[in-house]
Every structure is written in C-alpha cells, then in structure tokens.
C-alpha positions in Angstrom: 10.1 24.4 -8.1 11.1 22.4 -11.1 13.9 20.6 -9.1 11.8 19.8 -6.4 9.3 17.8 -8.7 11.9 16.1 -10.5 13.4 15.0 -6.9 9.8 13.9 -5.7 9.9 12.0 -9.2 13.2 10.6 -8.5 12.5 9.5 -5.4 9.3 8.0 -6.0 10.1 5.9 -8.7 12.7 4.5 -6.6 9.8 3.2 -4.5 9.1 0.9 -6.8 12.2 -0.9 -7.0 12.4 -2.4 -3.3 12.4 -5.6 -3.0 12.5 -7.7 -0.2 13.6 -11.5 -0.5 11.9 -14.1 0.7 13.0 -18.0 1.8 10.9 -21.2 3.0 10.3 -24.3 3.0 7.2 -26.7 1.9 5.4 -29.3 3.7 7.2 -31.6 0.8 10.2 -30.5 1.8 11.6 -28.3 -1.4 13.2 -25.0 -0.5 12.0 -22.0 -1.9 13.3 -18.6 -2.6 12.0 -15.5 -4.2 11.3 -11.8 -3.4 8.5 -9.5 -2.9 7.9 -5.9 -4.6 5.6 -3.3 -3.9 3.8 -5.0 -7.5 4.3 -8.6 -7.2 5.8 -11.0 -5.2 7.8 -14.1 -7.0 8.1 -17.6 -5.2 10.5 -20.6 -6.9 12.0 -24.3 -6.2 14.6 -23.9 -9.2 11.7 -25.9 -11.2 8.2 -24.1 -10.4 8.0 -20.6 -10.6 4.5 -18.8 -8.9 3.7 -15.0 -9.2 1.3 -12.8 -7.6 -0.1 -9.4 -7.2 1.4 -8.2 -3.7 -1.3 -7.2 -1.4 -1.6 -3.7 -0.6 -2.9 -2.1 2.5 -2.3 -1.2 6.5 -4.0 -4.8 7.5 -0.7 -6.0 9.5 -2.4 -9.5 8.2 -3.9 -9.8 4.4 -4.3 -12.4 1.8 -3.4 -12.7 -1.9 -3.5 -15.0 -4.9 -1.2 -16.9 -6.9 -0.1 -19.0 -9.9 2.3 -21.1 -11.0 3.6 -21.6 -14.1 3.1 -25.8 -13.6 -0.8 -25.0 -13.0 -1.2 -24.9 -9.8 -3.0 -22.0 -8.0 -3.0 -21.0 -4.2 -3.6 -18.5 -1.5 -0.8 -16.9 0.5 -1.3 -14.6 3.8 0.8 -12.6 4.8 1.8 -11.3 8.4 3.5 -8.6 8.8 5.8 -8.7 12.0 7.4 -5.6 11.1 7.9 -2.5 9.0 10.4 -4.6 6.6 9.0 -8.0 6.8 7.0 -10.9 8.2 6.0 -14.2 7.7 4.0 -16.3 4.6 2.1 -19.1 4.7 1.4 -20.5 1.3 -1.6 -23.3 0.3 -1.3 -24.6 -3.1 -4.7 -26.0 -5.1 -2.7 -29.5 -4.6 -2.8 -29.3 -1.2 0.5 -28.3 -0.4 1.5 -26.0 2.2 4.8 -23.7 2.9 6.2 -21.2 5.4 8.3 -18.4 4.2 9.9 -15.3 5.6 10.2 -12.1 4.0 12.0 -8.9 4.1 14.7 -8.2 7.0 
C-alpha cells in the first residue's frame, strides 16, 4: 500500500512540471516566446516579460488575465485545438494585439 501512494505522489507531482512552449508574434511586429504550466503561463520579447494564472477547465475555449512587468495588463484566450496545444490570442491595455501557439 505504502508504495503505491508514494508512486501516485511521484507521479502527481510530476504533473506539475509540464510545460508547454509557446511562440508568436504582435501586431507591432516583436516576437514572442514563453511557455505555459498547469499554474501560469509566461509570455516575453527579451525586454517585457507578462505572467498569468493559466486557465483551468474542459472549456476547449477560456479566457485569462495578465500583467506585465512594464505595466501593461491584457486578456488572453485560449483555444484549444488539441489535447497538447492550441492557439492564443493576446490584447494588451495599450491596444496591442498577438497570436501565439502553444504546446505540440
């Protein structure tokens, strides 16, 4: 019994390492890169780095928050088009917009 929880443990905890990177482009034209986590996903142009909670759910579409350590704030949604990935679109408080692509 005692090995079987500490597998279930093992393995669970392992969940929360996967990350899945992600890649686009804004409507300004600066590529971004970044990943996304079961926690948070992370979204930077090598100058501006934004952070948010990842949204959680069976929704194949949902929509989270995010900021940005230059002040900015924005909205992304994601789709998901498959069991490891989808697409992003991003819209910053300036106005700004992105695509990205996730997972694999």
């Amino acid at each position: 019994m005692r090995i079987v929880l500490a597998l279930g443990l093992i393995g669970l905890s392992a969940c929360g390492a996967v990350s899945l990177p992600a890649t686009g482009v804004t409507n300004d034209g600066k590529n971004w890169t970044g990943y996304f986590t079961t926690k948070e996903f992370v979204l930077t142009d090598g100058n501006v780095k934004c952070t948010g909670a990842t949204p959680m759910g069976t929704a194949k579409q949902q929509t989270a928050t995010f900021t940005c350590d230059d002040g900015r704030t924005g909205t992304a949604v994601t789709n998901r088009t498959k069991l490891t990935g989808g697409t992003v679109n991003v819209t910053f408080s300036d106005g700004r917009t992105g695509s990205f692509n996730y997972g694999s």
